[in-house]
PQR file with spaces between the fields and no chain letter, atoms N, CA, C, O and H, PARSE charges and radii, in Angstrom:
ATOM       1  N    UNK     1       0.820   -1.189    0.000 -0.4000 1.5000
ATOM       2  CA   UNK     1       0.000    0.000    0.000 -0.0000 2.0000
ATOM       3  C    UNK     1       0.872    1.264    0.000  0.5500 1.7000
ATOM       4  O    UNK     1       0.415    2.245   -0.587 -0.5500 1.4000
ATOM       5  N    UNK     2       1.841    1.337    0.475 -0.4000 1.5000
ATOM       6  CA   UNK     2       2.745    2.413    1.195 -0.0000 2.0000
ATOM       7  C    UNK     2       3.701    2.700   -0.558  0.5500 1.7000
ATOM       8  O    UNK     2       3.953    3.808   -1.032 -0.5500 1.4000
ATOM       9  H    UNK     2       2.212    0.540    0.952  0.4000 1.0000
ATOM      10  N    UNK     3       4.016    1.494   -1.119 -0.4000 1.5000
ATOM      11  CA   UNK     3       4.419    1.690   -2.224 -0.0000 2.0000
ATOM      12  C    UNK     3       3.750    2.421   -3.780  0.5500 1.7000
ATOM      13  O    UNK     3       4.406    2.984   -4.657 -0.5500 1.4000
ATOM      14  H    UNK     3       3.811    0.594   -0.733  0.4000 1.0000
ATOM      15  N    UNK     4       2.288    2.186   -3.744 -0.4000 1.5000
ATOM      16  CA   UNK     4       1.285    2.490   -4.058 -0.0000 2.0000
ATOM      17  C    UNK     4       1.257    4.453   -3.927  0.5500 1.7000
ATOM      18  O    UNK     4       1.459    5.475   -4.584 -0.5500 1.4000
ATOM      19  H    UNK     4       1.755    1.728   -3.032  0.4000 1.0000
ATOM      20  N    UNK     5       1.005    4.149   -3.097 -0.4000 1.5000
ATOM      21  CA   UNK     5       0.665    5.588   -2.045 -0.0000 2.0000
ATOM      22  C    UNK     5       2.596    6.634   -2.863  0.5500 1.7000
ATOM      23  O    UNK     5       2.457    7.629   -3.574 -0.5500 1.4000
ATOM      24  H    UNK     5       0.841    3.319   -2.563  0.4000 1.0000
ATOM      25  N    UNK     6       3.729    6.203   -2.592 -0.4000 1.5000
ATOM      26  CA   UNK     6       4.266    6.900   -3.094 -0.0000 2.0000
ATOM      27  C    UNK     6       4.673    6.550   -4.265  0.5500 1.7000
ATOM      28  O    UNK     6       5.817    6.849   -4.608 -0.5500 1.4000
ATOM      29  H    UNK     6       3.842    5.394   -2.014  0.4000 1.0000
ATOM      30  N    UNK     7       3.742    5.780   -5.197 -0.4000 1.5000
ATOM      31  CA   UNK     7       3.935    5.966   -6.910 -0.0000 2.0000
ATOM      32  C    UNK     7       2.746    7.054   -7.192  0.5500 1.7000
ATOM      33  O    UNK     7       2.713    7.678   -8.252 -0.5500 1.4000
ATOM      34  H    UNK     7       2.813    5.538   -4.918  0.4000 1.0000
ATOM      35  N    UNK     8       2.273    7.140   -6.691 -0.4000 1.5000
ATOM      36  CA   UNK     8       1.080    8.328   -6.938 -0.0000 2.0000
ATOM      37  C    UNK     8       1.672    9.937   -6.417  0.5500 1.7000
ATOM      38  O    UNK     8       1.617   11.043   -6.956 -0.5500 1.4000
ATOM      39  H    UNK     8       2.299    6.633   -5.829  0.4000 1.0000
ATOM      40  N    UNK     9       2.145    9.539   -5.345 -0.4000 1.5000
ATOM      41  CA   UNK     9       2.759   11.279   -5.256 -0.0000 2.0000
ATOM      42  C    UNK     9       3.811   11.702   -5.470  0.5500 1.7000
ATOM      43  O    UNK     9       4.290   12.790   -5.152 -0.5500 1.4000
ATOM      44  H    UNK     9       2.190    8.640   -4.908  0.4000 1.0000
ATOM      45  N    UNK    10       4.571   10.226   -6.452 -0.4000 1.5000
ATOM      46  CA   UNK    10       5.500   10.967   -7.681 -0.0000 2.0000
ATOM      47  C    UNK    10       5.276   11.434   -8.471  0.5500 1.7000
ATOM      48  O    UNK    10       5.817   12.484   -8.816 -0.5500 1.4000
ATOM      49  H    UNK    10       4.181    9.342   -6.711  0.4000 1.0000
ATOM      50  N    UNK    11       4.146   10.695   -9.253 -0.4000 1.5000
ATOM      51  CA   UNK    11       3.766   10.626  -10.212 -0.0000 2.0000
ATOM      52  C    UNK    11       2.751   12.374  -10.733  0.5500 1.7000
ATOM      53  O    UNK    11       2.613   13.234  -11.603 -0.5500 1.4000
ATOM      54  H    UNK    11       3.706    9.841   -8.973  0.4000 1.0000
ATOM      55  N    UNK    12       2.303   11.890   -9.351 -0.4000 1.5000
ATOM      56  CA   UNK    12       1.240   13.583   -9.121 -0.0000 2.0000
ATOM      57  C    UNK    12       2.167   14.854   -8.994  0.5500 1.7000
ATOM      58  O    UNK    12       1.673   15.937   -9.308 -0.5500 1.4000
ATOM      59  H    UNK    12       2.415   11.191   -8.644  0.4000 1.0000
ATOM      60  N    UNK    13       3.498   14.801   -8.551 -0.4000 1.5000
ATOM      61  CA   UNK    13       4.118   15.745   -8.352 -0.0000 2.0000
ATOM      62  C    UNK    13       4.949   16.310   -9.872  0.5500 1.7000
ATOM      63  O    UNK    13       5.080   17.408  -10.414 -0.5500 1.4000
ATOM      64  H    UNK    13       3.900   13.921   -8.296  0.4000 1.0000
ATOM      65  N    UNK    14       5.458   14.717  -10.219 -0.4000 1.5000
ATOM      66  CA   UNK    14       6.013   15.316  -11.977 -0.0000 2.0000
ATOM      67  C    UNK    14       5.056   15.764  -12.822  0.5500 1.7000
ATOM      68  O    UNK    14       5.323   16.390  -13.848 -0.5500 1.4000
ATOM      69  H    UNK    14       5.352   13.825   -9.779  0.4000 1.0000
ATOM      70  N    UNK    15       3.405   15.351  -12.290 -0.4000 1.5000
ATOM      71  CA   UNK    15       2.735   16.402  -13.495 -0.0000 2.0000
ATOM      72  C    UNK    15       2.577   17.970  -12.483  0.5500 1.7000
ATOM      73  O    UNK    15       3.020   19.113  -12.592 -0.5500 1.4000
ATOM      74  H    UNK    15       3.188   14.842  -11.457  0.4000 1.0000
ATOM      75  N    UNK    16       2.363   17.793  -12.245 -0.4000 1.5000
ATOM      76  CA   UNK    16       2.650   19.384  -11.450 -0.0000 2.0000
ATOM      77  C    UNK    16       3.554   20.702  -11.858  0.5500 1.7000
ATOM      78  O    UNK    16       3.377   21.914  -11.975 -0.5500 1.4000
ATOM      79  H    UNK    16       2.003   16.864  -12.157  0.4000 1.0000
ATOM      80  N    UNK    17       4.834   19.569  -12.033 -0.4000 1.5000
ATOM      81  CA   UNK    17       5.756   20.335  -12.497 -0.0000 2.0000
ATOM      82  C    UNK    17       6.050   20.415  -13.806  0.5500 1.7000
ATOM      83  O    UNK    17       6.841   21.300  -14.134 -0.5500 1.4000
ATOM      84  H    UNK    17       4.979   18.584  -11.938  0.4000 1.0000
ATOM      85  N    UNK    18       5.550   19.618  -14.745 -0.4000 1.5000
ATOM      86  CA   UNK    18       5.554   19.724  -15.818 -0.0000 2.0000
ATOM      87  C    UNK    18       4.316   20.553  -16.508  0.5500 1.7000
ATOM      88  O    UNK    18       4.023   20.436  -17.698 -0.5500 1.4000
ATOM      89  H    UNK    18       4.908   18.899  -14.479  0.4000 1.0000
ATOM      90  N    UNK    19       3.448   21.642  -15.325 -0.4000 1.5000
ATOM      91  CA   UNK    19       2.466   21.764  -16.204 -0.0000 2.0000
ATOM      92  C    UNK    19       2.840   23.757  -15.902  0.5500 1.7000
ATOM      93  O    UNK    19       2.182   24.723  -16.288 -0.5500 1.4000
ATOM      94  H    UNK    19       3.686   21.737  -14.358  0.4000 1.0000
ATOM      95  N    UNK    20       4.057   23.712  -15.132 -0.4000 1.5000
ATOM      96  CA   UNK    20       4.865   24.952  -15.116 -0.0000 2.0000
ATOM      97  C    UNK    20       5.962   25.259  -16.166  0.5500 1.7000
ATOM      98  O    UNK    20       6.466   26.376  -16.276 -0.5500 1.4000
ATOM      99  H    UNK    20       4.592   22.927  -14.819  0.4000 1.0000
ATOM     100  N    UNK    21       6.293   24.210  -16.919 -0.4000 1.5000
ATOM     101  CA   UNK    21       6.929   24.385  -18.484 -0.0000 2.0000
ATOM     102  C    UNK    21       6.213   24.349  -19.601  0.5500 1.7000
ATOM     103  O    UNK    21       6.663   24.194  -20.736 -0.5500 1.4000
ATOM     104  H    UNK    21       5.883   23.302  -16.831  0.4000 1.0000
ATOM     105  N    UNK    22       4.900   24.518  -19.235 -0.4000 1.5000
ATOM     106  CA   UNK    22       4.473   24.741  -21.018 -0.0000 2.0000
ATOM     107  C    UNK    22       4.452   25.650  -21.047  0.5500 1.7000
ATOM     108  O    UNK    22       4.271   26.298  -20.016 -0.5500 1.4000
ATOM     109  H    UNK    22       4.535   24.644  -18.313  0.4000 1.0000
ATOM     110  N    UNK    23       4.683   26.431  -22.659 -0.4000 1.5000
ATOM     111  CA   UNK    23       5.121   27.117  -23.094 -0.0000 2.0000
ATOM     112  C    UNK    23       3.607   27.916  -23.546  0.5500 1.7000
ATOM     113  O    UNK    23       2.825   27.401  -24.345 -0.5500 1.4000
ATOM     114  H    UNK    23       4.829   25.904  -23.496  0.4000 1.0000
ATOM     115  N    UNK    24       3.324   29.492  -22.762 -0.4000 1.5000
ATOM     116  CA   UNK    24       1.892   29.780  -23.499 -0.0000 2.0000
ATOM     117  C    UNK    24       2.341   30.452  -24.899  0.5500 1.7000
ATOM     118  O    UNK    24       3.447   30.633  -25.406 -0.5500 1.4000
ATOM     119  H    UNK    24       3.959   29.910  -22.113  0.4000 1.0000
ATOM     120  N    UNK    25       0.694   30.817  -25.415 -0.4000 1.5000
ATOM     121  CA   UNK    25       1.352   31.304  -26.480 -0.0000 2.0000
ATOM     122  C    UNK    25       1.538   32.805  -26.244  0.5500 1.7000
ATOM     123  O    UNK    25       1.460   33.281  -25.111 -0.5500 1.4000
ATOM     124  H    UNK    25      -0.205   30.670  -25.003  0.4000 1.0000
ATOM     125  N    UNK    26       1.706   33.307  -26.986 -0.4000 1.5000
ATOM     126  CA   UNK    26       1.914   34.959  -26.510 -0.0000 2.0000
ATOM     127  C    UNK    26       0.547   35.665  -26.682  0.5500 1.7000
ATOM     128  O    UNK    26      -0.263   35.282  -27.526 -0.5500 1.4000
ATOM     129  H    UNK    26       1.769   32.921  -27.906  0.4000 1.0000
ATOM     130  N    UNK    27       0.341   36.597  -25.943 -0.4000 1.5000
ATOM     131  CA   UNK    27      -0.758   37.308  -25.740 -0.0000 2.0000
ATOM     132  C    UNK    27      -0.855   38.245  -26.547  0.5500 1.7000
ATOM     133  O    UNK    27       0.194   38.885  -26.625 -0.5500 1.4000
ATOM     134  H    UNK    27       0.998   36.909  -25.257  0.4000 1.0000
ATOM     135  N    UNK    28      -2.154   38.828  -27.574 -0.4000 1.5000
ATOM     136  CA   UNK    28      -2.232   39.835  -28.710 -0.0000 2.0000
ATOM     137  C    UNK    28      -2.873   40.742  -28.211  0.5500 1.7000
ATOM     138  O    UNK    28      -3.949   40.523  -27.653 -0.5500 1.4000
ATOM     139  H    UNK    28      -3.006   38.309  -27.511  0.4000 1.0000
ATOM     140  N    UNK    29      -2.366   41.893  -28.305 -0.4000 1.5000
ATOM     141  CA   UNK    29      -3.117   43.521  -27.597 -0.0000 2.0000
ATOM     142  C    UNK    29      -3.379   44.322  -28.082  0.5500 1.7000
ATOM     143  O    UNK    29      -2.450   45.124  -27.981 -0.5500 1.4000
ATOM     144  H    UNK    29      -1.493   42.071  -28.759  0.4000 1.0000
ATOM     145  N    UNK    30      -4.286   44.785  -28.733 -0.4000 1.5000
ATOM     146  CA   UNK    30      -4.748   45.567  -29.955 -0.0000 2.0000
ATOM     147  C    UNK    30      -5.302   46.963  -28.911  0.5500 1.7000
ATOM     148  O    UNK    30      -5.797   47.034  -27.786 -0.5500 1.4000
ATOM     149  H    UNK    30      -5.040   44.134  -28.815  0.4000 1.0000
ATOM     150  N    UNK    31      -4.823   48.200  -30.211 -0.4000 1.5000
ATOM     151  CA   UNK    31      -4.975   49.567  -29.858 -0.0000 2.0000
ATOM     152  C    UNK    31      -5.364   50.105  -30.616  0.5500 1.7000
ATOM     153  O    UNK    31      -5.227   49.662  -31.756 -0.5500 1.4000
ATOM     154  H    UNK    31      -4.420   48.144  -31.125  0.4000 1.0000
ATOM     155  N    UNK    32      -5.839   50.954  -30.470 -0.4000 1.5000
ATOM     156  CA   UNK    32      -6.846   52.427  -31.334 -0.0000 2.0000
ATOM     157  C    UNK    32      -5.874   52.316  -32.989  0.5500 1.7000
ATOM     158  O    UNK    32      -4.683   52.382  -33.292 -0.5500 1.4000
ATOM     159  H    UNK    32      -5.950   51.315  -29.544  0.4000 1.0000
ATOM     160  N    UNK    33      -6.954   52.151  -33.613 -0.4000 1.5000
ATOM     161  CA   UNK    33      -6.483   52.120  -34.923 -0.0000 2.0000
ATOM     162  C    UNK    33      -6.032   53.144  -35.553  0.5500 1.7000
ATOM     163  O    UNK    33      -5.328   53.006  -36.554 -0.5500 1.4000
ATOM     164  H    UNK    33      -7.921   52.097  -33.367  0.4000 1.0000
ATOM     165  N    UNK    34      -6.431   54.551  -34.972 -0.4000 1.5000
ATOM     166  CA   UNK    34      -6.498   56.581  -35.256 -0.0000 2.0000
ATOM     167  C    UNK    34      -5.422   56.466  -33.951  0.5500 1.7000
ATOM     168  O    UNK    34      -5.527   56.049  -32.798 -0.5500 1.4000
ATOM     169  H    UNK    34      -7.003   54.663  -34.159  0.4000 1.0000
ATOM     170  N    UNK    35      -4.609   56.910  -34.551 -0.4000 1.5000
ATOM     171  CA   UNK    35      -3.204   57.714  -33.365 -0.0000 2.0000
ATOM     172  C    UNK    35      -4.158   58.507  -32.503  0.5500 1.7000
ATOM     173  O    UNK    35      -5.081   59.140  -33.016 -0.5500 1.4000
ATOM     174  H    UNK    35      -4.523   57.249  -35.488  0.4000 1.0000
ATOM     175  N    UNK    36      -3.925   58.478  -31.064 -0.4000 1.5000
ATOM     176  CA   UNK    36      -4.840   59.115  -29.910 -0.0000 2.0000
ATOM     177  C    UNK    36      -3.244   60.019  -29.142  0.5500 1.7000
ATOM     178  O    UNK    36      -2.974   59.658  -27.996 -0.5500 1.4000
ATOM     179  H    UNK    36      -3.175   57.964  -30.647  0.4000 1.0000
ATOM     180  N    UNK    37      -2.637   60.718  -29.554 -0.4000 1.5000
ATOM     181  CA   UNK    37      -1.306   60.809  -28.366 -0.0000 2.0000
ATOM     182  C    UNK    37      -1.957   61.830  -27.591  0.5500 1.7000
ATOM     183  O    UNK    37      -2.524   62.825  -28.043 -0.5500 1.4000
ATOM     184  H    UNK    37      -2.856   61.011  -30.485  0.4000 1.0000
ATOM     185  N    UNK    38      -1.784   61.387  -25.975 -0.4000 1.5000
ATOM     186  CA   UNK    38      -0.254   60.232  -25.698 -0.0000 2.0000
ATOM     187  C    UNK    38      -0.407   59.352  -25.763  0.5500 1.7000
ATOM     188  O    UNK    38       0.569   58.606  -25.841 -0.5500 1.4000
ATOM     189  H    UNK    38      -1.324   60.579  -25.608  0.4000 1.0000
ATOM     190  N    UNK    39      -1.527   58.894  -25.776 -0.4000 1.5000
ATOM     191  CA   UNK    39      -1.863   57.801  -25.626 -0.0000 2.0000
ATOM     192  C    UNK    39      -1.197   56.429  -26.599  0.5500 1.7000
ATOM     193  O    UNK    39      -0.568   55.543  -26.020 -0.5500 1.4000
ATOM     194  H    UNK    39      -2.320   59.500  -25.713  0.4000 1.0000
ATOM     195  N    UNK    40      -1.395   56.389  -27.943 -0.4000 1.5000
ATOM     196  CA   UNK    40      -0.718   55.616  -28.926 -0.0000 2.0000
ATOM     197  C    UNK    40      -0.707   56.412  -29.642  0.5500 1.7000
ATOM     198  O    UNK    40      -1.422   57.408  -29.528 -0.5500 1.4000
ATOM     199  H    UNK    40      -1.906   57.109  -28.413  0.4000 1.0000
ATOM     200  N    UNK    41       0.147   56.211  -30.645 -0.4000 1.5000
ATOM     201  CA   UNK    41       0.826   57.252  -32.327 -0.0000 2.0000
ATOM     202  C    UNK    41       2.234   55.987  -32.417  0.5500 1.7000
ATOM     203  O    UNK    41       3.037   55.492  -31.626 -0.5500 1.4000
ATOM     204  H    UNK    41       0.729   55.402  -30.738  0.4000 1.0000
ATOM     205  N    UNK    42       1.939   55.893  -33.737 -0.4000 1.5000
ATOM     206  CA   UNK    42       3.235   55.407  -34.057 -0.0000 2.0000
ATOM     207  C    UNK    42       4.211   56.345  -34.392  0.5500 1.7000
ATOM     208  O    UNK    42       4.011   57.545  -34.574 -0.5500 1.4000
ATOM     209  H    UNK    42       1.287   56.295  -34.379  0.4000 1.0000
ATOM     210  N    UNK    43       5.450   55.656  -34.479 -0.4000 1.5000
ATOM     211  CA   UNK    43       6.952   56.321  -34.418 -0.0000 2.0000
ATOM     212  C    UNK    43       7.304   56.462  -35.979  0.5500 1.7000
ATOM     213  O    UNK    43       6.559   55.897  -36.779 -0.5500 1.4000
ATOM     214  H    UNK    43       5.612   54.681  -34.331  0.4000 1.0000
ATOM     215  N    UNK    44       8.277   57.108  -36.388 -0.4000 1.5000
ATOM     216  CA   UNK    44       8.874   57.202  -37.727 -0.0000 2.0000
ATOM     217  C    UNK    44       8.977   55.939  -38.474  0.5500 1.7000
ATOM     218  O    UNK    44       8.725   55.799  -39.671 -0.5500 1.4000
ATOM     219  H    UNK    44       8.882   57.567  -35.738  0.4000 1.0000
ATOM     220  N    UNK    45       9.530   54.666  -37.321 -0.4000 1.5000
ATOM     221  CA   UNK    45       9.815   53.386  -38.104 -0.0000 2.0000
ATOM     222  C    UNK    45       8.310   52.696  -38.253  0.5500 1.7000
ATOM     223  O    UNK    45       8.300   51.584  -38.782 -0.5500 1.4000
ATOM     224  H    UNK    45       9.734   54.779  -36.349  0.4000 1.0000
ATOM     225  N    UNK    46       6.948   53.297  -37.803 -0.4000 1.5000
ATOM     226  CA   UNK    46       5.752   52.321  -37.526 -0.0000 2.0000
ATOM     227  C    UNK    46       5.467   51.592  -36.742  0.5500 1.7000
ATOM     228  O    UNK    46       4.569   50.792  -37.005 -0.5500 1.4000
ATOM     229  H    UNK    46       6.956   54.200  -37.373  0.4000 1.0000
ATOM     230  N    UNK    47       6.134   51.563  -35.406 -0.4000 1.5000
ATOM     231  CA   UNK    47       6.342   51.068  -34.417 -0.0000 2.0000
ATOM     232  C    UNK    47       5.362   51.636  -33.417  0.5500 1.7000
ATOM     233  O    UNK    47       5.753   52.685  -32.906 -0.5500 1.4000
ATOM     234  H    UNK    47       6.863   52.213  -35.192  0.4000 1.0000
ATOM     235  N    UNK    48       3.904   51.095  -32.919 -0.4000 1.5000
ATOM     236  CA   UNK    48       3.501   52.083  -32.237 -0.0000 2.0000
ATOM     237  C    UNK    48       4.268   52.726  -30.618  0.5500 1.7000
ATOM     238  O    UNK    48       4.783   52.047  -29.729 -0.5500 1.4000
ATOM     239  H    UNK    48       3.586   50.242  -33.335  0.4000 1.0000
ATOM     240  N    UNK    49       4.110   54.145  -30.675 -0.4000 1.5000
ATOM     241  CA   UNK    49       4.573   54.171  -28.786 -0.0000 2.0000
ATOM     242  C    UNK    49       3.243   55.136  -28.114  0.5500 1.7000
ATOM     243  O    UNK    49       2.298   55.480  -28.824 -0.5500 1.4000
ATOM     244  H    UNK    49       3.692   54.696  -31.397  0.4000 1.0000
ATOM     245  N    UNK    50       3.335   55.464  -26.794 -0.4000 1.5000
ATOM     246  CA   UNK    50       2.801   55.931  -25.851 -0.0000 2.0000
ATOM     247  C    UNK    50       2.866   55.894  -24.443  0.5500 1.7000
ATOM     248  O    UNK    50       3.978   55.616  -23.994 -0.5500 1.4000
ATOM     249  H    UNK    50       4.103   55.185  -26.218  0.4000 1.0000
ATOM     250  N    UNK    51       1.951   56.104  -23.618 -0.4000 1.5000
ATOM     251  CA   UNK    51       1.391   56.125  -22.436 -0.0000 2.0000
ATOM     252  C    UNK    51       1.019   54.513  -22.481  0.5500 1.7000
ATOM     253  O    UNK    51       1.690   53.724  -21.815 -0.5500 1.4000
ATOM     254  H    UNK    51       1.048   56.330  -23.983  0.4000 1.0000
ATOM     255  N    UNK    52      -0.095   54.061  -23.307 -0.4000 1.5000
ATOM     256  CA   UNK    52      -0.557   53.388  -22.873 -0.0000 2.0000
ATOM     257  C    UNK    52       0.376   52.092  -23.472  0.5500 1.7000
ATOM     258  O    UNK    52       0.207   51.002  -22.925 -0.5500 1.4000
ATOM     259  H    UNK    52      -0.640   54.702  -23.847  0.4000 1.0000
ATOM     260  N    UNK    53       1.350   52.195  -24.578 -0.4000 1.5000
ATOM     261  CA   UNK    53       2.259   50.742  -24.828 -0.0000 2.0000
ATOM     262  C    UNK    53       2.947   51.015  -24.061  0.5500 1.7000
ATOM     263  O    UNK    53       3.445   49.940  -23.726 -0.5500 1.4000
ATOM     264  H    UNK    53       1.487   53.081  -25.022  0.4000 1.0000
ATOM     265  N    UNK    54       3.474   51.950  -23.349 -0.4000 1.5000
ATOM     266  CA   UNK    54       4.633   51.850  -22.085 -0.0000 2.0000
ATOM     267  C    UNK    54       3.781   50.763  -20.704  0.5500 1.7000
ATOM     268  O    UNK    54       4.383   50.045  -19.906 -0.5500 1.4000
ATOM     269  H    UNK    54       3.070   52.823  -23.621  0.4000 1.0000
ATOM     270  N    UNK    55       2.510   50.932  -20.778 -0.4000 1.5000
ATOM     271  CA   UNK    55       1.612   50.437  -19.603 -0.0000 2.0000
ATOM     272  C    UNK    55       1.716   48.752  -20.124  0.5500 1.7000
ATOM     273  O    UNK    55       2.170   47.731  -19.608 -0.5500 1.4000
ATOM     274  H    UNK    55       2.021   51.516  -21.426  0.4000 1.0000
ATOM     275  N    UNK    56       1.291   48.952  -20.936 -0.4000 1.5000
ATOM     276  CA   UNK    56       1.322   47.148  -21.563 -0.0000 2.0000
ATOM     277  C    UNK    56       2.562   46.467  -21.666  0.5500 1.7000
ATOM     278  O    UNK    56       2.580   45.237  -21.690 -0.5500 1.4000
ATOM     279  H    UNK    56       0.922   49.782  -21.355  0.4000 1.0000
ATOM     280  N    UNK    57       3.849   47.304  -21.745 -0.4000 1.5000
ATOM     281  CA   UNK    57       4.731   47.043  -21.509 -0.0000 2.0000
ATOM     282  C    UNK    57       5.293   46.535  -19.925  0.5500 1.7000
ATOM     283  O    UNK    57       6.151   45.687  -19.681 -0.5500 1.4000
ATOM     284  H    UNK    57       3.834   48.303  -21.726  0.4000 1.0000
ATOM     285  N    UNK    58       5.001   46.837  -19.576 -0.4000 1.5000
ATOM     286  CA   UNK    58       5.317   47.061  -18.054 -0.0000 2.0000
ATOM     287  C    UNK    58       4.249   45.894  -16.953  0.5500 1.7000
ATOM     288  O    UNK    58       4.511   45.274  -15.922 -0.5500 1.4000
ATOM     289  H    UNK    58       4.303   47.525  -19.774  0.4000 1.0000
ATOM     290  N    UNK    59       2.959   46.020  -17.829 -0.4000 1.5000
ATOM     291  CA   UNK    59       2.298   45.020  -17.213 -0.0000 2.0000
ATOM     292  C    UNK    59       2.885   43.448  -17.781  0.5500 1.7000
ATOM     293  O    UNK    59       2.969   42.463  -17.047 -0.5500 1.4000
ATOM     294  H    UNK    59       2.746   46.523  -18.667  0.4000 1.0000
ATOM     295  N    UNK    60       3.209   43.469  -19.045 -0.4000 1.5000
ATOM     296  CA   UNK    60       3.791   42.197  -19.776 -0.0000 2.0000
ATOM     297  C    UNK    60       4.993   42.046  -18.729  0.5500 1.7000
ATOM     298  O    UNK    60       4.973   41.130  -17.907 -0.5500 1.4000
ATOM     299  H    UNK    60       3.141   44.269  -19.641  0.4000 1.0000
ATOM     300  N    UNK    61       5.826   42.781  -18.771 -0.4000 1.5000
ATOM     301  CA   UNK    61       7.299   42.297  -18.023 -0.0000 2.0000
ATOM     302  C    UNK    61       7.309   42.067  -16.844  0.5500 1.7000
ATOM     303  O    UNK    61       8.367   41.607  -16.414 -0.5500 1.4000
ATOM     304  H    UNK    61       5.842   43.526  -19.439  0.4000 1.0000
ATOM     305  N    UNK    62       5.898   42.335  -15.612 -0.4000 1.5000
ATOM     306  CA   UNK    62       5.393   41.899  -14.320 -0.0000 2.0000
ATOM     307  C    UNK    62       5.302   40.861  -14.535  0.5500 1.7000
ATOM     308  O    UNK    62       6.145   40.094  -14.072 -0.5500 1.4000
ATOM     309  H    UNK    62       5.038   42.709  -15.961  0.4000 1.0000
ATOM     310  N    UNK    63       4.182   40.350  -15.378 -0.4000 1.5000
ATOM     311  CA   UNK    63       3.609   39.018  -15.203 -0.0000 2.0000
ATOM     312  C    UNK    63       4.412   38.074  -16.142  0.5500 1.7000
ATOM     313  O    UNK    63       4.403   36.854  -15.975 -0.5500 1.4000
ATOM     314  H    UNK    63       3.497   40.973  -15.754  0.4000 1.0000
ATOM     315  N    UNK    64       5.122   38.700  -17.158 -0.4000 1.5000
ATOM     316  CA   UNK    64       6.313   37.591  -17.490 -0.0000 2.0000
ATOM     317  C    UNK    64       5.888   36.530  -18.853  0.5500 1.7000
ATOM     318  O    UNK    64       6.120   35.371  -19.198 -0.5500 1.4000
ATOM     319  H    UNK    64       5.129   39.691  -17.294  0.4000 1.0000
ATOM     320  N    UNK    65       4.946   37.999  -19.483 -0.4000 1.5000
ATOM     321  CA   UNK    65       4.444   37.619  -20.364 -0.0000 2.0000
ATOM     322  C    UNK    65       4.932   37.981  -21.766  0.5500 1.7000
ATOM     323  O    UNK    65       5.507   39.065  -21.861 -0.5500 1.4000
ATOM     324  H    UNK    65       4.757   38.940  -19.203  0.4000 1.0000
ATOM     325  N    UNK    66       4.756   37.062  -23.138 -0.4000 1.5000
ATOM     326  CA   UNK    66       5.147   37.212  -24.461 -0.0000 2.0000
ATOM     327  C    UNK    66       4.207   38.624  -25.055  0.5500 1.7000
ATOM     328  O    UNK    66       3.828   38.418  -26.208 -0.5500 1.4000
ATOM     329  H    UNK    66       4.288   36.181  -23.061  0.4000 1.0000
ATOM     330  N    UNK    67       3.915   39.530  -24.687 -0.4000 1.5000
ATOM     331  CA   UNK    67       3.032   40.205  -25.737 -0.0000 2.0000
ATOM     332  C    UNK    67       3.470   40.565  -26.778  0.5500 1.7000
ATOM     333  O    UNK    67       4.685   40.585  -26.976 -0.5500 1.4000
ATOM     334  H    UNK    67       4.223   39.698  -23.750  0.4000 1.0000
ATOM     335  N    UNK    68       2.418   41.002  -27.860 -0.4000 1.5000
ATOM     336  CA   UNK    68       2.239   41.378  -29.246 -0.0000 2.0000
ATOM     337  C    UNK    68       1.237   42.542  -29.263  0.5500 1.7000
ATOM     338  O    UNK    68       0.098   42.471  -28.802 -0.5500 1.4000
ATOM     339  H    UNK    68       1.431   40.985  -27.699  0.4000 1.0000
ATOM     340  N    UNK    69       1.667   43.391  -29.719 -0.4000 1.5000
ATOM     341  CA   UNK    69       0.788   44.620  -29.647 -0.0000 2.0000
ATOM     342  C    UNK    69       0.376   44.710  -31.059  0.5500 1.7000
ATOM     343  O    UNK    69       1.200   44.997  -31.928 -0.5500 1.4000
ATOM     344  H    UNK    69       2.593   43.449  -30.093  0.4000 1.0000
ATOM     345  N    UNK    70      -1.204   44.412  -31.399 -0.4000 1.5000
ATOM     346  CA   UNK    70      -1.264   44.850  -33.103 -0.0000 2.0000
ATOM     347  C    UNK    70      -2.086   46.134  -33.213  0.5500 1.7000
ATOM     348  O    UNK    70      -2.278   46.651  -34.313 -0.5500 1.4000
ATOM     349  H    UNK    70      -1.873   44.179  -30.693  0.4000 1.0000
């Protein structure tokens, strides 16, 4: 029984930890399509910036996330 008992809370523990390496996909964040500054305006290269991609920025690099801003 005792052997039992710890093939299960190996077993339960490697999925555990294997369900902290999957890989998400990246998160898509869409903004005002009309330049609003400060809010968003894109840059010379088309790159949008602002207030509010500095915020999405900043919330992405807290939580340790892939974003995509379209």
């Amino acid at each position: 029984m005792k052997t039992v008992l710890k093939t299960f809370a190996a077993a339960l523990l490697l999925g555990v930890a294997a369900m902290g390496v999957a890989k998400a996909d990246p998160v898509k964040i869409g903004v005002a399509a009309e330049p609003y500054p400060p809010f968003t305006s894109p840059d010379a290269s088309g790159k949008w910036v602002g207030w509010e991609i500095d915020f999405i920025d900043a919330v992405c690099a807290e939580e340790k996330l892939d974003c995509v801003i379209t």
